[in-house]
KOLMAR-890066 format. One line per field, with one value per residue (C-alpha): chain; z, y, x; residue number from 1; residue in three letters. Coordinates in nm, 3 decimals, padded with zeros to 5 digits. Example, Ala and Ser with C-alpha at 12.3 -4.5 7.8 and 13.67 -1.06 7.14 Angstrom:
2
unit = (A	A)
up = (00.780	00.714)
north = (-00.450	-00.106)
east = (01.230	01.367)
pos = (1	2)
code = (ALA	SER)
REM end
This chain:
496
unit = (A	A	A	A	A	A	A	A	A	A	A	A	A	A	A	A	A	A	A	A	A	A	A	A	A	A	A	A	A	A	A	A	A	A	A	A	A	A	A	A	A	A	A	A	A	A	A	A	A	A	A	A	A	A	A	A	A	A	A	A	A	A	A	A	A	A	A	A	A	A	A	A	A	A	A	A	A	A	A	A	A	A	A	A	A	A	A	A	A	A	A	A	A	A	A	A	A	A	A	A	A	A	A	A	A	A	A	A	A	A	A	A	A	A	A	A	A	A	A	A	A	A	A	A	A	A	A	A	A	A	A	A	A	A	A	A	A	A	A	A	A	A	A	A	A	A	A	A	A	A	A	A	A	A	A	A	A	A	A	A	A	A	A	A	A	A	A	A	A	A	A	A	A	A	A	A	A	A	A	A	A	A	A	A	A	A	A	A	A	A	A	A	A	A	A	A	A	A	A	A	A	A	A	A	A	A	A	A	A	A	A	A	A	A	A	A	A	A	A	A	A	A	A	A	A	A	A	A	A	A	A	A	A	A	A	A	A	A	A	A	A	A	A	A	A	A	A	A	A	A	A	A	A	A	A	A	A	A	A	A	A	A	A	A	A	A	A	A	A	A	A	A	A	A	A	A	A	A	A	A	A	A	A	A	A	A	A	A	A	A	A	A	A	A	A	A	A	A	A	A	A	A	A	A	A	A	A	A	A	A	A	A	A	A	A	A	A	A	A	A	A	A	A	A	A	A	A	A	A	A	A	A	A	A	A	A	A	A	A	A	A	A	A	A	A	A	A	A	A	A	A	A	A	A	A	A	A	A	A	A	A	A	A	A	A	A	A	A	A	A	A	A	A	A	A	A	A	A	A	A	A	A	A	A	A	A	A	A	A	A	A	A	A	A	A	A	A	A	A	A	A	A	A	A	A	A	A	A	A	A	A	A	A	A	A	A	A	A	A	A	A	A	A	A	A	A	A	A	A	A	A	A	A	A	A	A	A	A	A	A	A	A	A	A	A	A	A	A	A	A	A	A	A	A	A	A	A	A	A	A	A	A	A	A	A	A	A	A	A	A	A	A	A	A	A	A	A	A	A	A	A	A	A	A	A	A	A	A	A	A	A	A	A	A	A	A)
up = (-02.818	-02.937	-02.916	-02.707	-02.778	-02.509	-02.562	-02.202	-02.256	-01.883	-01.939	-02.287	-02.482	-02.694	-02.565	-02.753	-02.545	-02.679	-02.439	-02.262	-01.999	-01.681	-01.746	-01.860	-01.749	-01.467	-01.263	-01.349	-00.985	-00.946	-01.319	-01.180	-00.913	-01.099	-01.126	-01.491	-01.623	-01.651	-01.362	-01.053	-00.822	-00.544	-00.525	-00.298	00.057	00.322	00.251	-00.024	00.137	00.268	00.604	00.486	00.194	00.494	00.730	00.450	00.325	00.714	00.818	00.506	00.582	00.931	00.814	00.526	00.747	01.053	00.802	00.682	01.029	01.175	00.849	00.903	01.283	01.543	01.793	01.510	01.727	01.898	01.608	01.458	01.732	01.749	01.350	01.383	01.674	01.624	01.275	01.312	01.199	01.248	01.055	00.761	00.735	00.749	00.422	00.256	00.366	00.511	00.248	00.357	00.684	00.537	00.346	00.579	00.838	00.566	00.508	00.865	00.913	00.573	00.728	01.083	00.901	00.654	00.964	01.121	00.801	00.714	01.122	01.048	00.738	00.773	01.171	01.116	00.762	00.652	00.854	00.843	00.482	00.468	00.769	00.545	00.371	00.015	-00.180	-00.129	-00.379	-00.436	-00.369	-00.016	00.008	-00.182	-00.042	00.243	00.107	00.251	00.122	00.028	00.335	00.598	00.821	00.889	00.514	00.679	00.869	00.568	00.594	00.935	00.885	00.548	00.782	01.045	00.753	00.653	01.034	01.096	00.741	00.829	01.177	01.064	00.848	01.012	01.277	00.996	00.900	01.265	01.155	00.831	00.883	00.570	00.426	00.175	-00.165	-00.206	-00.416	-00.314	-00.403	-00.375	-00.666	-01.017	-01.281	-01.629	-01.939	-02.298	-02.292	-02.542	-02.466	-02.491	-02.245	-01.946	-01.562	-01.629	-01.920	-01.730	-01.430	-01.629	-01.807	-01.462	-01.306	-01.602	-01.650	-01.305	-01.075	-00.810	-00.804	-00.640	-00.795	-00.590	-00.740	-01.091	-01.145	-01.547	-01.571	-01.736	-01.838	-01.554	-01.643	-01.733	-01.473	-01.174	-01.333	-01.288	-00.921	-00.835	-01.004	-00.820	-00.493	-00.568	-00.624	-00.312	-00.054	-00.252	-00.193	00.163	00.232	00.080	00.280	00.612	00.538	00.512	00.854	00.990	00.865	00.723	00.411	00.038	-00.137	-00.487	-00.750	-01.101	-01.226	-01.521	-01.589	-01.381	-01.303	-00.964	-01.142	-01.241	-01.024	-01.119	-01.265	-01.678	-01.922	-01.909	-01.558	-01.396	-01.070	-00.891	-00.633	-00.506	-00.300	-00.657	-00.898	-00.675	-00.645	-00.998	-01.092	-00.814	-00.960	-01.311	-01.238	-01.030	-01.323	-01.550	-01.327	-01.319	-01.672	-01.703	-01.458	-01.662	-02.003	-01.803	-01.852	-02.187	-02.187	-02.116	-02.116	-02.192	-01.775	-01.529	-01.158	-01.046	-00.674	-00.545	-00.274	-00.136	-00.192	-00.342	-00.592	-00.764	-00.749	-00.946	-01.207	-01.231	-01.288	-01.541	-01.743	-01.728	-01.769	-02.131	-02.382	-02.671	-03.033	-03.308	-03.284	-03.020	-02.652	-02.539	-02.281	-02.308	-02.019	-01.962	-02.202	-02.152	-02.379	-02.292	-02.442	-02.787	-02.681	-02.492	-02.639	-02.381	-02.543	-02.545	-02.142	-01.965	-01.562	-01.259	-00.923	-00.840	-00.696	-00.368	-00.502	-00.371	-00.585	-00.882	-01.104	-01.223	-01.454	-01.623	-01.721	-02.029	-02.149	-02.284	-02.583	-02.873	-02.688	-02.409	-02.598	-02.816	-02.523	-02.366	-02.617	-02.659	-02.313	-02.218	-02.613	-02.448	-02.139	-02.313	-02.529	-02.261	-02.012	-02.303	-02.298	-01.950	-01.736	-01.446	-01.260	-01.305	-01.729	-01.644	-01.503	-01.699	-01.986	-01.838	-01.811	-02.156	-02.234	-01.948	-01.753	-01.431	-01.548	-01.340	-01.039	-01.055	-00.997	-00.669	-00.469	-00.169	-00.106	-00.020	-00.331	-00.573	-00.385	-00.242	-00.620	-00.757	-00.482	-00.559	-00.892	-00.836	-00.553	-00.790	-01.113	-00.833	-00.746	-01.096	-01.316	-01.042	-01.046	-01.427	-01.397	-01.158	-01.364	-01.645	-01.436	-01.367	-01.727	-01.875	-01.699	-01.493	-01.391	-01.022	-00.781	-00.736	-01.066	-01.120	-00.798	-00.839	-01.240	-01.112	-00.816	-01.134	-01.338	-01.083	-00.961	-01.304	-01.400	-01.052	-01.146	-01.454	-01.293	-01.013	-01.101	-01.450	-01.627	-01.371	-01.361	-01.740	-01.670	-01.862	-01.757	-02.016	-02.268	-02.504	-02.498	-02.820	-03.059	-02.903	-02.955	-03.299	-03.389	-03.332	-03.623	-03.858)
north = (05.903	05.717	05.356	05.178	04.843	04.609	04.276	04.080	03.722	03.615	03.679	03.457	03.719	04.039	04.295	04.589	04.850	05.205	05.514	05.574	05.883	05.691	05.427	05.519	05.882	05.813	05.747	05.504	05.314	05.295	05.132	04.872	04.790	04.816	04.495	04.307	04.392	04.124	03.956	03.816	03.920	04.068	04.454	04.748	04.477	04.476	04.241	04.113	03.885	03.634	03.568	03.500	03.283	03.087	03.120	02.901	02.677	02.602	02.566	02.315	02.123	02.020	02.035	01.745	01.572	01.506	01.429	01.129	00.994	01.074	00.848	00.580	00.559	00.764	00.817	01.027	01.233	00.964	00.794	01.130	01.135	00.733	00.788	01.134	01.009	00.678	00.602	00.261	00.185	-00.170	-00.226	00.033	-00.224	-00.519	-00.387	-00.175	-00.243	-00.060	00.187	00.328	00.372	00.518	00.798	00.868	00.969	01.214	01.339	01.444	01.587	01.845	01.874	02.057	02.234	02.386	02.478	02.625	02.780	02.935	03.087	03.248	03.391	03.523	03.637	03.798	03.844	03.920	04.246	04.370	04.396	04.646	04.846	05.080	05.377	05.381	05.394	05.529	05.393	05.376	04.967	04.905	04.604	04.716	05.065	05.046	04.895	04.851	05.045	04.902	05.113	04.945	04.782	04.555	04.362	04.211	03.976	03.820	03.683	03.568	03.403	03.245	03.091	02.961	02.761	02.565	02.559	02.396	02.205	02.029	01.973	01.832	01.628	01.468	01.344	01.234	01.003	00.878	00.617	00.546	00.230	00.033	-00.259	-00.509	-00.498	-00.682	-00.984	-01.353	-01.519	-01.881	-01.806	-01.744	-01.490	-01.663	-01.502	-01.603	-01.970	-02.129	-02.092	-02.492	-02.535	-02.829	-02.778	-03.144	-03.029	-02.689	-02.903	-03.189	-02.920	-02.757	-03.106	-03.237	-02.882	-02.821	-03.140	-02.980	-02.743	-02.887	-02.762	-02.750	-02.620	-02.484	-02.291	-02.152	-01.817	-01.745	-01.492	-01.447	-01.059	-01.164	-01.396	-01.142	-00.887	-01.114	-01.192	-00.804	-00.781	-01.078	-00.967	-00.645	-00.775	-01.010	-00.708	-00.562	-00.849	-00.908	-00.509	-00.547	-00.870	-00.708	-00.395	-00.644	-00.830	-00.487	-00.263	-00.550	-00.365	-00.498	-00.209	-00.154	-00.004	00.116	-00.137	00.085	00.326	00.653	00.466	00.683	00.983	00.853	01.029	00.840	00.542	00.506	00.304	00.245	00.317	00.045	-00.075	-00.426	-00.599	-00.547	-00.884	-01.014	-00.865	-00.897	-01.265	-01.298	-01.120	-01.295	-01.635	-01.510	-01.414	-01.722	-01.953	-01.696	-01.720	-02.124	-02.115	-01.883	-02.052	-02.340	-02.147	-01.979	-02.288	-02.300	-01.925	-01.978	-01.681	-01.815	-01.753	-01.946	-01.915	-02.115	-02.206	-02.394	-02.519	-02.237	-01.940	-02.032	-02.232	-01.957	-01.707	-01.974	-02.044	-01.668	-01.555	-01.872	-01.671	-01.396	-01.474	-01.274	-01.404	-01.151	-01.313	-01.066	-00.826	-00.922	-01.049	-01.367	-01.605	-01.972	-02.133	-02.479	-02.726	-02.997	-03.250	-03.004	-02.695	-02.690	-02.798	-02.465	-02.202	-02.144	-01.931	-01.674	-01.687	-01.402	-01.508	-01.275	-01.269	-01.323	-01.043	-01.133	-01.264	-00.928	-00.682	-00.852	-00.719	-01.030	-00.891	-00.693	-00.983	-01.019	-00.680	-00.717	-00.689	-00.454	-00.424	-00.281	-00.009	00.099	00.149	00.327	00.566	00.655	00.733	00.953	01.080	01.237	01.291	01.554	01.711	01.763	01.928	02.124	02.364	02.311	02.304	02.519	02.559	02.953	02.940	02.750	03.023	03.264	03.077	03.093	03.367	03.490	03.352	03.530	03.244	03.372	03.712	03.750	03.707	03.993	04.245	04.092	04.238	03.949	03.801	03.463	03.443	03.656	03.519	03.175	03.056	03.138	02.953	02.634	02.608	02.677	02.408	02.199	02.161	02.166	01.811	01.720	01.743	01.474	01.267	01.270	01.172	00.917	00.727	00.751	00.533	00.308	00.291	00.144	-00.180	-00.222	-00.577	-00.480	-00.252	-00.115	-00.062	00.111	00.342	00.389	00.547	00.717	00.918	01.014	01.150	01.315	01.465	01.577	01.768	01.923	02.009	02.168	02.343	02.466	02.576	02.510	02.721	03.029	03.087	03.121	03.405	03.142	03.010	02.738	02.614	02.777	03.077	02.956	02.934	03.287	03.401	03.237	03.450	03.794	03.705	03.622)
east = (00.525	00.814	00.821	01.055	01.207	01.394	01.552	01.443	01.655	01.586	01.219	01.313	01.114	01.132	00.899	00.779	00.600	00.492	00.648	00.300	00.241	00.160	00.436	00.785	00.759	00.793	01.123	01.355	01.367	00.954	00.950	01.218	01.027	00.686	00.521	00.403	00.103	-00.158	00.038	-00.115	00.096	-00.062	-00.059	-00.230	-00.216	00.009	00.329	00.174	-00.056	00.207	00.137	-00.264	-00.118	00.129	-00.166	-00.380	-00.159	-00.015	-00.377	-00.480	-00.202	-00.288	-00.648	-00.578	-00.380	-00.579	-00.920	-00.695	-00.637	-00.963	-01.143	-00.849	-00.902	-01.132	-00.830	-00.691	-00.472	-00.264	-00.278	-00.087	00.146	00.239	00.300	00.487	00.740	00.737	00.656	00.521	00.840	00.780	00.464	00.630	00.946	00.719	00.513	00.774	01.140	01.408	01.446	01.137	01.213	01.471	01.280	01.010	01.250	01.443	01.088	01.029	01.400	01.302	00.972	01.143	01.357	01.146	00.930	01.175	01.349	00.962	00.947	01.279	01.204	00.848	00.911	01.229	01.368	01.057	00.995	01.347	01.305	01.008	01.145	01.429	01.326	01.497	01.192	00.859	00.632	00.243	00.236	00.266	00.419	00.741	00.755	01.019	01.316	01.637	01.964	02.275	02.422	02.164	02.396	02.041	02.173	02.417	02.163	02.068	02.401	02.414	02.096	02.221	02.516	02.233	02.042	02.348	02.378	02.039	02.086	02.380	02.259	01.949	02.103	02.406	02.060	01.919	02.293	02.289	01.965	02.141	02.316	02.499	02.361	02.515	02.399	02.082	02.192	02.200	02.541	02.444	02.231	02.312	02.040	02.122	01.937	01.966	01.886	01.673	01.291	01.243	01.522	01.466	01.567	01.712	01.948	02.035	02.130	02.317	02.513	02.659	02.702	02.935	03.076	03.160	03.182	03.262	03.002	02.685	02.328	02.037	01.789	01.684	01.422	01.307	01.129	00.781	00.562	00.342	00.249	-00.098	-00.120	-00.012	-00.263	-00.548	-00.441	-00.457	-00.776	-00.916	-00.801	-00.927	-01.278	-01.253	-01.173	-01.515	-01.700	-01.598	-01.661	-02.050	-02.091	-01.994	-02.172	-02.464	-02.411	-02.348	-02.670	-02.873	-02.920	-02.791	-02.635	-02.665	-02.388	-02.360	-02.046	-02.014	-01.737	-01.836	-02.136	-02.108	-02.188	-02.527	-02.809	-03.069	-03.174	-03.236	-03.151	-02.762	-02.751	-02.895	-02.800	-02.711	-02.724	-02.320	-02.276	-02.393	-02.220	-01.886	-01.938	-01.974	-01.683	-01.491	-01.582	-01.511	-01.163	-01.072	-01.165	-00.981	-00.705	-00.681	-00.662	-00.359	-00.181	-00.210	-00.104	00.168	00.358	00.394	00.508	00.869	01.125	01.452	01.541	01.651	01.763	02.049	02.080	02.407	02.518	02.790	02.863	03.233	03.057	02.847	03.163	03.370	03.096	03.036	03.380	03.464	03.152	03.272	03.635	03.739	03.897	03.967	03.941	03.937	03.718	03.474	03.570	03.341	03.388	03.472	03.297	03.383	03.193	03.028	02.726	02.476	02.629	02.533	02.184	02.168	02.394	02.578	02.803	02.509	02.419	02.450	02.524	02.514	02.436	02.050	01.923	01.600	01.255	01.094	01.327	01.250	00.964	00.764	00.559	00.816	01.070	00.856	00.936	01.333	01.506	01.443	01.095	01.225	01.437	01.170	00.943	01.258	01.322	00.949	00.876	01.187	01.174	00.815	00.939	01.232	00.967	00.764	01.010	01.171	00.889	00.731	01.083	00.991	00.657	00.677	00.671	00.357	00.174	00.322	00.184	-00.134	-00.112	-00.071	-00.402	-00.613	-00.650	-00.594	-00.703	-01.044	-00.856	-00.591	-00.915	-01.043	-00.714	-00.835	-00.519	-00.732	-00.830	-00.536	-00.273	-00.420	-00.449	-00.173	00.014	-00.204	-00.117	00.267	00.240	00.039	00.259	00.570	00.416	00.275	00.650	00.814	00.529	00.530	00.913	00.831	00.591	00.785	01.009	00.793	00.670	00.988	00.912	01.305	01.315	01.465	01.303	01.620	01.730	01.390	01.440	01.827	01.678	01.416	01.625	01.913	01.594	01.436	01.778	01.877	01.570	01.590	01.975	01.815	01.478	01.679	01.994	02.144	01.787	01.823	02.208	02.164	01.887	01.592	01.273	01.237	01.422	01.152	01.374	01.564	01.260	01.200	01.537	01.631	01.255	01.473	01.685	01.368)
pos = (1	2	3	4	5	6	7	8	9	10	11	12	13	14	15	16	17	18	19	20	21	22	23	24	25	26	27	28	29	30	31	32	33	34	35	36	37	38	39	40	41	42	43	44	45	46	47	48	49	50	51	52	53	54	55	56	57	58	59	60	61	62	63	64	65	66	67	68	69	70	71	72	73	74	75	76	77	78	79	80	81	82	83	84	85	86	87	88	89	90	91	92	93	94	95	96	97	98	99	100	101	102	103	104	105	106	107	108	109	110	111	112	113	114	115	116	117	118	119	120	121	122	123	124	125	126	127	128	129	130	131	132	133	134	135	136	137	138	139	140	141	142	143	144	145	146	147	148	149	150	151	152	153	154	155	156	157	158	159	160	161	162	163	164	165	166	167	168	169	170	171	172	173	174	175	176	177	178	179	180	181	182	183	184	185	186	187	188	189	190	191	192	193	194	195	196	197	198	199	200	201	202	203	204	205	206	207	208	209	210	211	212	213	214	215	216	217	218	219	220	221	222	223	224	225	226	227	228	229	230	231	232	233	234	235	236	237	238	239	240	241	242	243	244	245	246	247	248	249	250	251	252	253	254	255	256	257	258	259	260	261	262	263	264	265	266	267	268	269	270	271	272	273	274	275	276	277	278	279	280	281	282	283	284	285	286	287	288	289	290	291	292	293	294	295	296	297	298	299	300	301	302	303	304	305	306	307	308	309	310	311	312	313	314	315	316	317	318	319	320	321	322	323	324	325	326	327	328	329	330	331	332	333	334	335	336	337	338	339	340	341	342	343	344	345	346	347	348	349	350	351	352	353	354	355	356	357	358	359	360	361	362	363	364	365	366	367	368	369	370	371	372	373	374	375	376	377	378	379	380	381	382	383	384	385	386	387	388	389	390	391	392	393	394	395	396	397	398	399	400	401	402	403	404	405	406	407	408	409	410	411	412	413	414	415	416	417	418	419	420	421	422	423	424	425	426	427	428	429	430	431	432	433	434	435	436	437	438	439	440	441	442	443	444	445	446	447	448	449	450	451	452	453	454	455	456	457	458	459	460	461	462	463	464	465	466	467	468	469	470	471	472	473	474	475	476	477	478	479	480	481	482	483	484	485	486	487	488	489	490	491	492	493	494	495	496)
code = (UNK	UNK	UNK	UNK	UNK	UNK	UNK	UNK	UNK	UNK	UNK	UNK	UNK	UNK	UNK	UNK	UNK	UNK	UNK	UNK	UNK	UNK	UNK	UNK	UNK	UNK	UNK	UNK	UNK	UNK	UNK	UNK	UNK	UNK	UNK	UNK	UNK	UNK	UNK	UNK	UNK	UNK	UNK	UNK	UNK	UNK	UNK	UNK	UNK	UNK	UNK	UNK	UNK	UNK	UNK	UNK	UNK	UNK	UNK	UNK	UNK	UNK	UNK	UNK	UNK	UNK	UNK	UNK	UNK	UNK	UNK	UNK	UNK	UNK	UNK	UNK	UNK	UNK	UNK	UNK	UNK	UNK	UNK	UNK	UNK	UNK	UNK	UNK	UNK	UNK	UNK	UNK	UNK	UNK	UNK	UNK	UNK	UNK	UNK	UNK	UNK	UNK	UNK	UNK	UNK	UNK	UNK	UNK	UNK	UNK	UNK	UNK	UNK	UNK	UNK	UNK	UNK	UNK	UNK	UNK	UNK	UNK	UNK	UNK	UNK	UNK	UNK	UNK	UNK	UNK	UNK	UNK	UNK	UNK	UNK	UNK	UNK	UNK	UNK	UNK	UNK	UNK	UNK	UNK	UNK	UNK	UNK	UNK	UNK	UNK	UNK	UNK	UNK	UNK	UNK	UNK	UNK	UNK	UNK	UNK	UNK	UNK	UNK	UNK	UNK	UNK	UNK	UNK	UNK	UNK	UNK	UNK	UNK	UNK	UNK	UNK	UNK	UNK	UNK	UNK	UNK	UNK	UNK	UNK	UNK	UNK	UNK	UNK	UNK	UNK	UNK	UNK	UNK	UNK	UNK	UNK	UNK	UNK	UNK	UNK	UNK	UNK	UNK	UNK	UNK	UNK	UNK	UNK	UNK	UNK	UNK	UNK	UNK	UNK	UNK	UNK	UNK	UNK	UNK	UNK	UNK	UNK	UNK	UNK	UNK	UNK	UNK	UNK	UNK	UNK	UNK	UNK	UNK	UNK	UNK	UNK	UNK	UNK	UNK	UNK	UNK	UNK	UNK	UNK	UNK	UNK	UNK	UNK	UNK	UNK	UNK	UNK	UNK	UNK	UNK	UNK	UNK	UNK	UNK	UNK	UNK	UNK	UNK	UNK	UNK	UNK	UNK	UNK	UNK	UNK	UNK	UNK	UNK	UNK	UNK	UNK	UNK	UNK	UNK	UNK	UNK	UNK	UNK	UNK	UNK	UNK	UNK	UNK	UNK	UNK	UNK	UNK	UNK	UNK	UNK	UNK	UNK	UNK	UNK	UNK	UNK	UNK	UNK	UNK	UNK	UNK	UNK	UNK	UNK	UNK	UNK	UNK	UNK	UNK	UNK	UNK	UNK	UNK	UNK	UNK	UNK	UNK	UNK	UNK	UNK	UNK	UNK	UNK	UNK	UNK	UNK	UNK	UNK	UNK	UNK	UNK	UNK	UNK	UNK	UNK	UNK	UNK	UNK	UNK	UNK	UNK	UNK	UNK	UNK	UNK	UNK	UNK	UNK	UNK	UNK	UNK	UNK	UNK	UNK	UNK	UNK	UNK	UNK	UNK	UNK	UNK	UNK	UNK	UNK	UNK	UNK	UNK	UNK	UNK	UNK	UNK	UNK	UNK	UNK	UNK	UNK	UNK	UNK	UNK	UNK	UNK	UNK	UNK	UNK	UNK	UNK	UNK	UNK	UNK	UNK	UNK	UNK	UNK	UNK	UNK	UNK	UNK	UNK	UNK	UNK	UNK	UNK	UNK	UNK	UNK	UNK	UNK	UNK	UNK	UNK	UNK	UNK	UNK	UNK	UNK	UNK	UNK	UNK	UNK	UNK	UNK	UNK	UNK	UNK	UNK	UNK	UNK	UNK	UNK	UNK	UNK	UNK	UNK	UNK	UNK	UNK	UNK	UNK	UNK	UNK	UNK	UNK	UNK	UNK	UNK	UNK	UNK	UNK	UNK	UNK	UNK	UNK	UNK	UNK	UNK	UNK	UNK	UNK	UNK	UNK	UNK	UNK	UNK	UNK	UNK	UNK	UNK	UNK	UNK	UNK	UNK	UNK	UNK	UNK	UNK	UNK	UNK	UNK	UNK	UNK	UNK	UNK	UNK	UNK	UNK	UNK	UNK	UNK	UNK	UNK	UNK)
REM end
């Protein structure tokens, strides 16, 4: 026995494997198509247990999703079909805007053609590929192969032309309910940042009306930390739907329910000592009164939290354009370039020189709670999020090195000798589906974690994240033959 060594870069290892009877004496096209050891890949069932894996995950999916509307409403299924068709669009714009109109109908257009993409695939594509006879092999699902001389290959191309087909048909549908919008900014009013915290709406209006007297101010309003204050307005309204909830379940069964308030207090079976119960209506009227007096007395600190902000609101539209481009009309000197607004008594008072003015953007795009967060704060918090972020998808890029690594430490080990493709395939498939959802999400809060003062600056960030680590998990990693960008540690190792 002689020991063989092979340099594998797409599998981003080097593997060392002694030349063992069983394994590399035999031919050179059954160990190509020979499956990994330890993987959990299916083997021994017909086509490798896909249409049971499709047949579970089709029938979970309808499964999940008719539970949810039967628990929201009893008529779940017209309930299913007044949402699928028509979307409630107008209750969905009411809460959540146009955009998500928007989205939900770009979900349902991927959702028909994936459907019909999957049909396709499994019904017809599918078959014709275990109907040749290049190979015959001991694992069934791989033993009839197609030859390069099977004039059947060349449906895989017309069927490649009918999913850009159906894409770009889906998608120019899709287009038809797009319809533009102007940018979501309100050009009577003017955002101005950098103003002194002890700065007056009197001296802020004084200064325009002397600066520019033709320019007619209606209405100034000064920003202020309200993060605490918005917090405790959740929380309360939290505790109120709780309180109402108890209160009707009350009316309703005529019973008073009790709770465990403490953390996982609804894993406690029983009561000891540290999981006592309560009286709910109590303890939610309690907590409700608590956090109304708690919020009464933030609302009155709130006002001596100022945040050097200030909303501008004139009279037309003309007005705020002039005043905007007189700020940011640049006038080189030396090195830097700053703007000489006009001046007026008022100027000095509050550095005007230092105001930065642009359009106001609507109340409900605007992220209260995060206006607080700015400055060298804000870049810190930056850096140390998306710092994590990188370190995190630097090792963990692709759902597939995550089972693979799993798979290096026997996790999924037990599994790979049941040969039940509900269980040896089903699982597999969960956890690919799982950590397929989990690295978005984890993008996506990251997002939200930075604390973006517009909703739309936050979304517009979060789409160019997401999209770029898709660029990278999708296409950039497997046209260079790598899984992860672990690959160089292993790599550099080969040297050492």
């Amino acid at each position: 026995m002689s020991p063989v060594f092979f340099l594998g870069i797409g599998r981003s290892h080097l593997a060392y494997s002694w030349n063992r009877s069983g394994f590399f004496n035999s031919t050179n096209e059954t160990y190509c198509y020979s499956t990994a050891r330890g993987s959990t890949v299916l083997q021994g069932v017909t086509f490798g247990g896909i249409p049971t894996v499709l047949l579970l995950d089709v029938a979970c999916f309808f499964v999940s999703l008719v539970s949810i509307y039967y628990i929201e409403n009893t008529r779940a299924f017209s309930k299913l079909t007044d949402f699928w068709i028509e979307g409630r669009n107008g209750l969905i714009h009411d809460r959540c805007g146009e955009d998500a109109i928007h989205y939900l109908t770009f979900q349902r257009h991927i959702i028909c053609l994936l459907v019909a993409v999957s049909i396709l695939s499994v019904g017809v594509i599918l078959p014709v590929n275990l109907s040749g006879d290049l190979l015959v092999l001991p694992v069934p699902h791989i033993r009839n192969i197609l030859s390069n001389s099977n004039n059947l290959l060349w449906l895989h191309t017309f069927f490649a032309v009918v999913y850009l087909i159906l894409t770009v048909v889906f998608m120019s549908h899709h287009m038809k309910t797009v319809t533009y919008k102007e940018e979501n900014i309100v050009k009577c009013t003017l955002f101005i940042t950098g103003l002194p915290k002890n700065a007056k709406q009197e001296a802020i209006q004084g200064h325009f009306i002397a600066a520019y007297p033709t320019c007619a101010v209606v209405e100034v309003q000064l920003c202020y930390d309200v993060a605490r204050l918005i917090h405790l307005f959740r929380k309360r309204n939290e505790a109120e739907k709780s309180l109402n909830y108890y209160k009707h379940l009350y009316e309703n069964h005529g019973k008073r329910a009790k709770i465990n308030p403490k953390p996982c207090g609804q894993f406690c079976c029983c009561e000891m000592r540290g999981c006592e119960r309560e009286d709910a209506v109590d303890y939610y009227t309690r907590v409700t009164n608590e956090l109304i007096e708690e919020f009464s007395k933030e609302e009155q600190a709130v006002q001596n939290k100022p945040l050097g902000m200030a909303f501008v609101t004139f009279q037309e539209k003309s007005m705020a354009t002039y005043i905007l481009k007189d700020f940011n009309a640049c006038k080189c000197r030396s090195i830097k370039c700053k703007g000489e607004p006009q001046p007026s008594s008022y100027s000095k008072e509050l550095c005007v020189t230092n105001w930065e003015v642009k359009y106001a953007t609507y109340p409900e795009n605007i992220c209260w709670n995060n206006l607080s967060v700015r400055g060298l704060n804000w870049w810190v918090r930056w850096w140390c999020i998306n710092l994590s972020l990188l370190i995190l998808l630097f090792f963990l890029t692709t759902p597939s090195i995550i089972i693979s690594t799993m798979d290096k430490f026997n996790v999924t080990k037990p599994i790979h000798y049941l040969n039940n493709p509900i269980i040896s395939q089903f699982f597999p498939t969960l956890l690919l589906w799982s950590f397929s959802a989990l690295l978005p999400t984890i993008v996506y809060y990251s997002t939200l974690l930075e604390s973006h003062w517009t909703k739309s600056a936050e979304n517009r960030i979060m789409m160019h994240k997401v999209y770029i680590f898709l660029i990278f998990m999708v296409l950039i990693l497997p046209s260079l033959g790598l899984t992860s960008m672990k690959w160089m540690f292993d790599y550099a190792s080969f040297f050492f």
